[in-house]
C-alpha positions in Angstrom: 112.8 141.7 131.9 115.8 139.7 131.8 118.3 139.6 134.4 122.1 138.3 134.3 123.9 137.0 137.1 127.8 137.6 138.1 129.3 134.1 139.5 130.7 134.7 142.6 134.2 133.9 143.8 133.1 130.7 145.2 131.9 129.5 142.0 134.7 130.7 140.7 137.3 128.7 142.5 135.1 125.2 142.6 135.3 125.7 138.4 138.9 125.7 138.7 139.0 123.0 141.4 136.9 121.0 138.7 138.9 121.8 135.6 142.2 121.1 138.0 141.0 117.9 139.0 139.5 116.4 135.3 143.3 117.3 134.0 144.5 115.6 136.9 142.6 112.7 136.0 143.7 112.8 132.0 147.6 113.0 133.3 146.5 109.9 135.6 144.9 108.0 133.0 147.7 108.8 130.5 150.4 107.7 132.7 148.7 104.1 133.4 148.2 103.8 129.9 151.6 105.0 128.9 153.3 102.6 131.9 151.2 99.7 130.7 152.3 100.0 127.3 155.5 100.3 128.0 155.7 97.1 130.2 153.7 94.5 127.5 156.1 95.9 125.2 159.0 95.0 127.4 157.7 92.0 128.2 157.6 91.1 124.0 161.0 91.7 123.9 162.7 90.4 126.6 160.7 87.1 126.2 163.3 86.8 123.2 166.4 87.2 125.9 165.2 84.2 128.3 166.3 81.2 126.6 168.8 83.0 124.3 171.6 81.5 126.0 171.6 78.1 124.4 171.1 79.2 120.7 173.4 79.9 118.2 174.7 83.2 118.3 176.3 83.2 115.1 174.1 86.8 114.2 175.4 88.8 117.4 179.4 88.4 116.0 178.5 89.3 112.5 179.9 92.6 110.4 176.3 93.9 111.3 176.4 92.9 115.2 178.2 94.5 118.0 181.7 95.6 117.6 182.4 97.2 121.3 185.1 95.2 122.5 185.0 96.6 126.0 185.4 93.8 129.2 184.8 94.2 132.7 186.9 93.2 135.2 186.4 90.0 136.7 185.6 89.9 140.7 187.2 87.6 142.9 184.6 84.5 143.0 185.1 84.9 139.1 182.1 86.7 138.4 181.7 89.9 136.4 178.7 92.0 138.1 177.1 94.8 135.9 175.1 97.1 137.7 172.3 98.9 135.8 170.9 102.0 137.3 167.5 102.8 138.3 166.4 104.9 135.1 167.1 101.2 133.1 164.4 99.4 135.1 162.1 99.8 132.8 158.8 100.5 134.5 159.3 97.8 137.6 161.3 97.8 141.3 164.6 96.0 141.2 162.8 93.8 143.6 159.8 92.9 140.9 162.9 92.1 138.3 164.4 89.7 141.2 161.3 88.2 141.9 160.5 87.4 138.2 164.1 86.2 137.3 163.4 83.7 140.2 160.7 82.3 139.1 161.6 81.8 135.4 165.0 80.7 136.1 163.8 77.0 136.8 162.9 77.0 133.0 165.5 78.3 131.1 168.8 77.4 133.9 170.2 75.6 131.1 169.9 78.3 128.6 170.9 81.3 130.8 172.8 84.2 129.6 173.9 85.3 133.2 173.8 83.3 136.3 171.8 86.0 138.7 169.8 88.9 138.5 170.0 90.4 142.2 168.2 93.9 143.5 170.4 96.5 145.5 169.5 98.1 148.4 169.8 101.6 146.7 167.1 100.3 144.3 169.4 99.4 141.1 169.8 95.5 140.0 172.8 93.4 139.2 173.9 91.0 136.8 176.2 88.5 138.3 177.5 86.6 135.1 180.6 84.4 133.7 183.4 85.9 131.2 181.8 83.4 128.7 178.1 84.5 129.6 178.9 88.4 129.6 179.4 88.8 125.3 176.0 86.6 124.9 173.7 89.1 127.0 175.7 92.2 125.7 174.8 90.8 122.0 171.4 90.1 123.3 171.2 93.8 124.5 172.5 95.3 121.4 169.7 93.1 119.0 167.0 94.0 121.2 168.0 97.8 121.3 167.3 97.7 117.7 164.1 96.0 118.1 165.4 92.6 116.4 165.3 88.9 117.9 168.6 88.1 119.8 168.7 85.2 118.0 167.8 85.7 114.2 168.6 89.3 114.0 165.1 89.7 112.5 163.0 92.5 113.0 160.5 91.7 116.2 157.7 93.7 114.9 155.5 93.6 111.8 154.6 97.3 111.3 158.3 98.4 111.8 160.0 98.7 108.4 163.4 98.9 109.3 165.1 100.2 112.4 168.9 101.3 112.7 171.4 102.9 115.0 173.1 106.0 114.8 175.5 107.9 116.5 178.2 105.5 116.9 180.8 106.6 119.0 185.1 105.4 118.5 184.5 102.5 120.5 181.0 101.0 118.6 178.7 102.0 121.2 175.1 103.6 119.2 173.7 106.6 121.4 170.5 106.9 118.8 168.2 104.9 117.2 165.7 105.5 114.1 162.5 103.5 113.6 160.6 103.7 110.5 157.1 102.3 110.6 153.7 102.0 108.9 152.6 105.1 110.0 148.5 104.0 109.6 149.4 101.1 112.5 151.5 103.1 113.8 148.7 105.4 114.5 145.9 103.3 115.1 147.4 102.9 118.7 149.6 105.3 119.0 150.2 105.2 122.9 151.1 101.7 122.3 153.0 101.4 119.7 154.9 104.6 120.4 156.3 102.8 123.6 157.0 99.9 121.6 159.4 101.4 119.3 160.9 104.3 121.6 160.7 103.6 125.2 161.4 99.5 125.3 164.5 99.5 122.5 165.6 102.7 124.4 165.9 101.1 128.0 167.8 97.9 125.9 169.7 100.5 124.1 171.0 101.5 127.4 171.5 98.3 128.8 173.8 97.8 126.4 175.8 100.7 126.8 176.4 99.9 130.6 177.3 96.8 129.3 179.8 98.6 127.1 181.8 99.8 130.1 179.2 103.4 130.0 178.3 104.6 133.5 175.1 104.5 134.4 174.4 108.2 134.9 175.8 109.1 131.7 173.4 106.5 129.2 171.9 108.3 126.8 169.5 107.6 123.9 167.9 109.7 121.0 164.7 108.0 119.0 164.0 109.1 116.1 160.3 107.7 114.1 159.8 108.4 111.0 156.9 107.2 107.9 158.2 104.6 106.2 156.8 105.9 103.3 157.0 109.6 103.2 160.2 109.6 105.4 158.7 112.1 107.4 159.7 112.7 111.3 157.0 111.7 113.0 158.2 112.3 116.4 161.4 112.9 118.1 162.4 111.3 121.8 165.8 111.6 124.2 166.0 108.9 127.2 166.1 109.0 130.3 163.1 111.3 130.9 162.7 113.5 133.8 159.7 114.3 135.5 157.2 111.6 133.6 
């Protein structure tokens, strides 16, 4: 004889409690994975923004470069101060951003393209910077946005076929971006290279609009990725996210 047993409530509930906790633990693991891919990727690209400063910047005042003439006003020490909002931190404290600006600024003081990078108390940063200095990281902003070297205007990553702005408002300021890549790379680490082509130019993308005289509540960014072959969508994304 054969006999068939009805779980009980308690059995139940500690099934749920498991399945609840193992997606916990996926959404956990995701994040890290997303928020360390994101910060190696930023760390690619604004290794190409430290020592900028000193280079020729014939590229970022080309046909193809910015063409936002916007300027902010000038304080009283002479400074111009640019304050990016918390969403634009991409991935760190204003106080980690301080800290590292501090302890690179001994090797590229000569080279600078803004004379301080200070965290706020309300947890937003600051660029203090010189009328002369402002155009060279606002250029800087608007190659890197676009996933290109500040410098050369050269496309920073190999499996990226081309990668251009859209949306261009009356005063030159871009509010999207496509990407096209080689979608088998592309792929083959997709939680990588997804924050590498979306997430990073998106936070430099909206740099530069604050930069461009945009408040920092209203920065806005679409992403669009596409096959470079096919020309198919392969995913869509709008910055800043809520809730990630």
């Amino acid at each position: 004889m054969f006999y068939s047993r009805t779980p009980n409530e308690n059995e139940h509930s500690t099934d749920e409690r498991g399945k609840e906790r193992f997606a916990g633990m996926v959404k956990q693991r995701r994040q890290l994975q997303k928020g360390a891919a994101l910060a190696l990727s930023l760390l690619l690209l604004l290794s190409s923004l430290a020592g900028c400063g000193g280079k020729p910047q014939e590229d970022a005042s080309s046909a193809d470069g910015p063409t936002n003439t916007y300027t902010p006003p000038v304080n009283e020490d002479g400074q111009i101060v640019i304050t990016m909002p918390k969403t634009l931190l991409g991935g760190k404290t204003a106080e980690e951003l301080e800290a590292e600006d501090k302890k690179q600024r001994p090797t590229v003081a000569n080279q600078a393209v803004y004379n301080a990078l200070l965290a706020n108390e309300d947890g937003t940063f600051s660029y203090y910077l010189t009328t002369e200095q402002y155009p060279k990281l606002k250029a800087a902003y608007y190659w890197l946005g676009c996933l290109r070297d500040p410098v050369t205007a050269e496309i920073s990553q190999e499996f990226v076929m081309a990668a251009d702005y859209t949306d261009l408002d009356e005063n030159g300021v871009p509010w999207g971006l496509t990407v096209s890549v080689d979608a088998e790379t592309y792929h083959s680490v997709e939680i990588w290279y997804s924050a590498v082509v979306t997430v990073a130019p998106a936070v430099m993308l909206g740099r530069y609009q604050v930069l461009c005289g945009v408040s920092g509540d209203e920065w806005a960014v679409h992403v669009t990725v596409k096959d470079a072959d096919s020309g198919e969508v392969i995913s869509e994304h709008d910055f800043p996210t809520r809730g990630e």
